[in-house]
C-alpha positions as CSV (number, residue, x, y, z in Angstrom):
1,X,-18.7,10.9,-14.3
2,X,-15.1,12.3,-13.7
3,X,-12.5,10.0,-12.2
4,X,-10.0,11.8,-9.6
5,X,-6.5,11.1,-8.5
6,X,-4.5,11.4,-5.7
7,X,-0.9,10.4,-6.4
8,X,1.5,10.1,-3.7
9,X,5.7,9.7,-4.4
10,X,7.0,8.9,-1.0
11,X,10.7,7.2,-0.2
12,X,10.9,4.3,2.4
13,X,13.5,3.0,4.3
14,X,14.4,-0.1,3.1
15,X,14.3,-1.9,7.0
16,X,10.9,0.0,7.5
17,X,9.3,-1.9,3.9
18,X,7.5,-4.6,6.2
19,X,5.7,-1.8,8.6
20,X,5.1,0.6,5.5
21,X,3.2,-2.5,3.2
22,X,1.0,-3.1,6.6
23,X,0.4,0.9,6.8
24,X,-0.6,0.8,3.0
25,X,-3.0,-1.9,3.6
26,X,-4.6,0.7,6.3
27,X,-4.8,3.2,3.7
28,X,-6.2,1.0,1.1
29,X,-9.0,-0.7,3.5
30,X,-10.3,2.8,3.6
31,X,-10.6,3.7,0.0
32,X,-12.0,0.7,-0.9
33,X,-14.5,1.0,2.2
34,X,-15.5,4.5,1.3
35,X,-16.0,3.8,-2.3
36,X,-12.9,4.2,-3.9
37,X,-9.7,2.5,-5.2
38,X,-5.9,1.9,-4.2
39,X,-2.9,1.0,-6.1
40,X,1.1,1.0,-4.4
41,X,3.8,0.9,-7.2
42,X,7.7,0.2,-6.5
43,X,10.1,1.8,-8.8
44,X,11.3,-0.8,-10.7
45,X,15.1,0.2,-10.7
46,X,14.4,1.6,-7.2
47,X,13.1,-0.5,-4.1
48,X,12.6,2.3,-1.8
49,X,11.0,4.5,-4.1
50,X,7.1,3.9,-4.2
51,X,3.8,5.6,-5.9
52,X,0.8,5.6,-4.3
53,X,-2.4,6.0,-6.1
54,X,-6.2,6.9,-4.6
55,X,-8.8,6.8,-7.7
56,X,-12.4,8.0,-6.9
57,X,-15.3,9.2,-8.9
58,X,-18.0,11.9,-8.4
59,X,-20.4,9.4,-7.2
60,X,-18.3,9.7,-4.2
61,X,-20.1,12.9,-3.4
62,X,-18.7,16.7,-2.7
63,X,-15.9,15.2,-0.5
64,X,-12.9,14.3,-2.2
65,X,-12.2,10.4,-1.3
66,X,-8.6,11.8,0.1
67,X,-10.8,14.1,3.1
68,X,-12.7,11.1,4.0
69,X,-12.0,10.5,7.7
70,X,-10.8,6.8,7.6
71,X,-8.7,7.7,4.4
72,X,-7.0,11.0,6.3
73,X,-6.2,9.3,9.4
74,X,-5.0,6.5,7.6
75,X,-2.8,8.6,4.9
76,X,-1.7,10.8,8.0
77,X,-0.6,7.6,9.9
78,X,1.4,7.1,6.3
79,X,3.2,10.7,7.1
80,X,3.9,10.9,10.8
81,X,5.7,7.2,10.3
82,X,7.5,7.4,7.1
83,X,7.7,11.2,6.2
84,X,4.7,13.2,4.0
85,X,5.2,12.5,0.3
86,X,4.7,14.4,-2.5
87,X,1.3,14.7,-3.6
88,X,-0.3,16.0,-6.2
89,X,-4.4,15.8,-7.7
90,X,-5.8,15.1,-11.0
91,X,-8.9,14.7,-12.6
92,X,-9.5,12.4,-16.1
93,X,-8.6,14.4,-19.1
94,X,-11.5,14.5,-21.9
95,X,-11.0,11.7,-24.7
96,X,-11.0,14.0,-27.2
97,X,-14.0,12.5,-29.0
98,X,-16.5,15.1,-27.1
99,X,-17.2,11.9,-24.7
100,X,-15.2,12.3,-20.8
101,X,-16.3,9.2,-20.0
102,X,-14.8,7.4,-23.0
C-alpha cells in the first residue's frame, strides 16, 4: 500500500484563529469519515503560520482522499474564508530495503 499526502501551508489572522480551528475540525471530520487522516501544525516561532496535513492510502480507492466531496467542500470552505494555501502532493518514498511499506 502507498500512503499519500496532501500538505497545506496557509497563514491566519491571528483574530480569525477561533473560526479557522472550528473550520479545521470540518476538514478533519471528513478525512477521518472517508477513510483518511488529519493533522494541523502551528509554527512554533510563528502563531499564525499553520501546516495542514491529509494522509490517505490506496485502499481509499482511485479518488484521491483530497477530491472526496465532503473533504473538497470542506477544504474549499478553508479557502474562500481564510485565503487558498499552498499545497502541494506526495506519495511515501520506498525504504530503501526493496519493502514500500516498511
Amino acid at each position: 500500500m502507498t500512503r499519500r499526502l496532501l500538505s497545506t501551508r496557509r497563514l491566519v489572522p491571528l483574530d480569525r484563529l477561533d473560526d479557522y480551528f472550528d473550520d479545521w475540525q470540518r476538514v478533519r471530520g471528513a478525512a477521518e469519515a472517508a477513510g483518511g487522516r488529519a493533522w494541523l501544525f502551528r509554527g512554533a516561532g510563528h502563531e499564525d503560520h499553520f501546516l495542514e496535513f491529509i494522509e490517505w492510502g490506496d485502499e481509499h480507492g482511485p479518488t484521491p482522499l483530497p477530491d472526496d466531496a465532503a473533504v473538497a467542500a470542506a477544504r474549499l470552505h478553508l479557502d474562500v474564508a481564510f485565503g487558498p494555501g499552498h499545497a502541494d502532493d506526495w506519495e511515501e518514498a520506498p525504504s530503501g530495503r526493496g519493502r514500500e511499506d516498511a
